[in-house]
N, C-alpha and C positions, 0 to 999 in steps of 0.2 A: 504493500500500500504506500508507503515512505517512498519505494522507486518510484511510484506513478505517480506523484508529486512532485517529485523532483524533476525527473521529465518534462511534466506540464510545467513547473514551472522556467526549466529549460529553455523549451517549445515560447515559449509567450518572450522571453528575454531576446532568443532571436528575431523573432517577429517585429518587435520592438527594435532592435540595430538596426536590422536590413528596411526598416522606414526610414533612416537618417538615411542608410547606403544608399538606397533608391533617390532622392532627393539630389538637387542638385544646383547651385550658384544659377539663377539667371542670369542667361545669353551676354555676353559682354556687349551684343549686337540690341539689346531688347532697351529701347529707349527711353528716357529717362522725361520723358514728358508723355507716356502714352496714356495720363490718366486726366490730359488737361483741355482735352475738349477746346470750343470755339464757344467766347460771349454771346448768349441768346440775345441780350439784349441788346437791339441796333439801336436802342434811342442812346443807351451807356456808351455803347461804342462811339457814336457820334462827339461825347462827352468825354473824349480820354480816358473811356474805359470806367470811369465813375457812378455805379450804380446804388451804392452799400445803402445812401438816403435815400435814392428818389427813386431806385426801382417802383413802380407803380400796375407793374402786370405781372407775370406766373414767371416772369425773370429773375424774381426776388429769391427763387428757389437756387439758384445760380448764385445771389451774395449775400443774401441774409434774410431769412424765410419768415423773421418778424414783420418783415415789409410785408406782408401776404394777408396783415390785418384791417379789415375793414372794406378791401375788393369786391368788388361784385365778381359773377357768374361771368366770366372771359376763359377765351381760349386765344393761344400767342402759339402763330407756327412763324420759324425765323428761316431764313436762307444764305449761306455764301454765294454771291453771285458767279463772282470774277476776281480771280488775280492774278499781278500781275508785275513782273516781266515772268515769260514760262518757266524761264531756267531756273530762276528762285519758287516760283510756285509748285513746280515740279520737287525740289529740292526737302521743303518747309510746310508742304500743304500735310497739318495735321489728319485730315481726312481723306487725304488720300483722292481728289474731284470730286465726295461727295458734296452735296448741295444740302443738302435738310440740315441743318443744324440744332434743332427743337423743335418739340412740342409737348405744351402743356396746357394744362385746365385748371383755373382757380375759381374758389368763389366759397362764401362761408369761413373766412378765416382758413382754407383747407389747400391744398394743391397736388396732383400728379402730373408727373413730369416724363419724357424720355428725350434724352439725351448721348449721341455719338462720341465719343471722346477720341478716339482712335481709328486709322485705319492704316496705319502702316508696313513700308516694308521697308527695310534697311541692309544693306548690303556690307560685304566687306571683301577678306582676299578671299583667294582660291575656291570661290562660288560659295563660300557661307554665307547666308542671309537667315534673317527673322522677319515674320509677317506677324504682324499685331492689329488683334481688332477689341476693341473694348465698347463697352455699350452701359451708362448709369440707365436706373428707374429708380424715382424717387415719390415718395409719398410728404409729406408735408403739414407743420400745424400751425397755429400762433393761436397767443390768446394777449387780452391786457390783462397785462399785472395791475395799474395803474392808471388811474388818467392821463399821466404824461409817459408809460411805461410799457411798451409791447417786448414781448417774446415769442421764438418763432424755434422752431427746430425742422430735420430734414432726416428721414431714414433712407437711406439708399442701397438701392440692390445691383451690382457689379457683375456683369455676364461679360467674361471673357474669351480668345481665340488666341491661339500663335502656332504658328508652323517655324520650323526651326530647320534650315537644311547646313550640312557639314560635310565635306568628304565626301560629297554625294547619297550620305543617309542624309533622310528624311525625319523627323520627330514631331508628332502633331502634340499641344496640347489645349486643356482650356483649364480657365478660373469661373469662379462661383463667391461671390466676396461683400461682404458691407460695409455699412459707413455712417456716423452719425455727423448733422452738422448740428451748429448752436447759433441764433442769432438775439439779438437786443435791441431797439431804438427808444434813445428817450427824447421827447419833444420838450427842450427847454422855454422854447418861446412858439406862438405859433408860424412865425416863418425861420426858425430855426430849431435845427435836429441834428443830433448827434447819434452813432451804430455803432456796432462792434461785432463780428462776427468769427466762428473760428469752426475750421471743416474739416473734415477726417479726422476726428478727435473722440471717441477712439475709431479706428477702421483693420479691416485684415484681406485681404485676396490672395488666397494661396494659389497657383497655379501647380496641377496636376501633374508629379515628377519632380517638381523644382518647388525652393524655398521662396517664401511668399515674398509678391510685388506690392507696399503696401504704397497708395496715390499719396500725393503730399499732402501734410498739413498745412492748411492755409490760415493766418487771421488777416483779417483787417480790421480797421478802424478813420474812421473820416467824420465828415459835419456836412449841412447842405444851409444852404441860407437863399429865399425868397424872399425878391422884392415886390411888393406891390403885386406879384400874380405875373410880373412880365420878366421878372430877371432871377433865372434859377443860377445858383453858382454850388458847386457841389468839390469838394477835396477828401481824397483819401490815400493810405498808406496798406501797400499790399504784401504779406512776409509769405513766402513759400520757401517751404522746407521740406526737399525732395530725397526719399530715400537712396536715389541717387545720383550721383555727380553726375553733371552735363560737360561735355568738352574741354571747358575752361578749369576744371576741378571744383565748382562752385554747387552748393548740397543749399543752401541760405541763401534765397534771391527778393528783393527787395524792388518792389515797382511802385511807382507814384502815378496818382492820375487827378487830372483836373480838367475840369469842364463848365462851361456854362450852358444855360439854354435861353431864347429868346422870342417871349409868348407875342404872337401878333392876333390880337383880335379873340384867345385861347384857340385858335381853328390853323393859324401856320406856326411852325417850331423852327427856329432858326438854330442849330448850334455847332458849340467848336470847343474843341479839346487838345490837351500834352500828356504824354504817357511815356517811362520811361524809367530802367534803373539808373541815370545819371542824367539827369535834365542839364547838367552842363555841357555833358559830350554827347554832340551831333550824332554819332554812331549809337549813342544810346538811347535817344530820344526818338517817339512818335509823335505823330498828328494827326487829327482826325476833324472832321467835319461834315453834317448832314443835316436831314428834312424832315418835319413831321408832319401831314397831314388829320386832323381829327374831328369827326364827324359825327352823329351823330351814333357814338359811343362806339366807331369804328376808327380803328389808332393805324395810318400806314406811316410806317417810318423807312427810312433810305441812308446808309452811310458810308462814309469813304474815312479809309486812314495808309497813311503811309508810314514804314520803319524802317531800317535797318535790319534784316534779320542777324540773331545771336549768331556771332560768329564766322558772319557770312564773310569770305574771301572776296564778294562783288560789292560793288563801289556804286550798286543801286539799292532804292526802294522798293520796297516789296508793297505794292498796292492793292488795298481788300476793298469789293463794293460788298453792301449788304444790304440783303431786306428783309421788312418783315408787317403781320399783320394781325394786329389783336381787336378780336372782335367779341362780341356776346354770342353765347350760345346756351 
């Protein structure tokens, strides 16, 4: 009886190594931004990327899902149009020429979301490459705490892909993975608001065979200040800390965005924006600018930005058009 114990527990102790053995370092080839998706929100884009205060549709799910209190019953599907020169879009395009970028449904303080985050493929020597597809769905809350006091949270469900080839083997795998975010706004004044948000906090993606990919934790924190209903101005600070280094060796990436907008009539949206981890250097700096048309409770928005891509060896901008349109449903 004592052998058949020892045995089984033998048996269970192997079983147990050979899950570490089987496991294995992701792909040195598997990219270190494949869990960062494209901004739903074109009217933020337009803004330098600044949505943390003034998201105002099911994009709020994207930078702080306390923005999600008090919305009506909308739906926001968004689109990358075009970019552009090919060689860098070709190089940079996190999606790989998909177009859909979002779609989601808010209303009741509630929101679901699906979102593409990946579509990559990355190449290296002697025909090694990795194919990355990643896919969020996100369910959504907010409640007030307070009369000057919202809170928002985000549960997110992480469906994975990667083909891995080597030596001319082949290695399929996929992940299965989640994610909590946490958001806040407090309204100090009524044309001034300050957020704070922080995402993948905690989160896991283990992919199948190999040691988990976990997406980066993000916080931000910013303010928005409206004047008079015709001049929105919105600043924040963006920390991403990626479990792994990007080309430069850099794990802790720090973007700044500012934006204003500009109410004509509340029916046309005039605005313009800077984004950038170094707003002193030209190479680190973005620009962006766009249109809002709004209707009767039909939102079409349109925007353009131009950057530098990270890293990039070419001596152009990378230009993204975007649309998008939230309506009632």
């Amino acid at each position: 009886m004592a052998k058949q114990g020892f045995l089984f527990r033998l048996f269970a102790f192997v079983l147990f190594a050979a899950s570490f053995a089987w496991s294995a370092a992701l792909p040195d080839l598997f990219p270190y931004n494949a869990y960062d998706g494209y901004n739903p929100g074109v009217r933020s884009v337009a803004m330098g990327g600044a949505g943390l205060c003034s998201a105002r549709d099911a994009s709020a799910v994207y930078f702080n899902p306390a923005g999600l209190y008090g919305g009506t019953n909308m739906s926001l599907i968004s689109f990358n149009v075009r970019q552009s020169p090919k060689e860098l879009a070709d190089q940079y395009d996190i999606l790989g020429g998909r177009a859909l970028t979002f779609l989601g449904f808010m209303g009741g303080g509630m929101a679901v979301a699906w979102q593409p985050l990946s579509n990559i493929v990355s190449t290296g020597t002697a025909g090694s490459s990795v194919e990355v597809k990643v896919n969020k769905f996100s369910m959504s809350f907010s409640n007030n705490v307070s009369p000057a006091v919202n809170f928002g949270m985000n549960i997110n469900y992480f469906s994975g892909f990667m083909g891995v080839t080597s030596c001319g083997a082949a290695r399929i795998s996929d992940a299965n993975g989640y994610g909590i975010d946490w958001g806040v706004t407090y309204r100090a004044h009524p044309n001034i608001t300050f957020a704070a948000s922080l995402f993948n906090s905690p989160s896991s993606i283990p992919w199948s065979g190999f040691d988990s990919g976990d997406p980066p934790v993000i916080r931000r924190s910013g303010a928005m200040v409206q004047l008079s209903r015709l001049l929105t101005v919105s600043s924040e600070v963006e920390l991403r800390k990626y479990s792994k280094a990007r080309a430069d060796g850099k794990k802790n990436i720090k973007i700044y965005h500012t934006g204003l907008e500009q109410s004509i009539a509340d029916i046309i949206f005039l605005r313009g924006g800077i984004f950038g981890e170094d707003l002193n250097d030209n190479h680190k700096t973005g620009y962006s600018a766009g249109i809002g048309w709004y209707q009767d409770r039909v939102n079409v928005d349109i925007s353009w930005q131009k950057e530098y891509p990270v890293l990039s060896s070419y001596d152009k901008y990378l230009e993204t058009f975007s649309f998008s349109v939230n309506s009632p449903f």
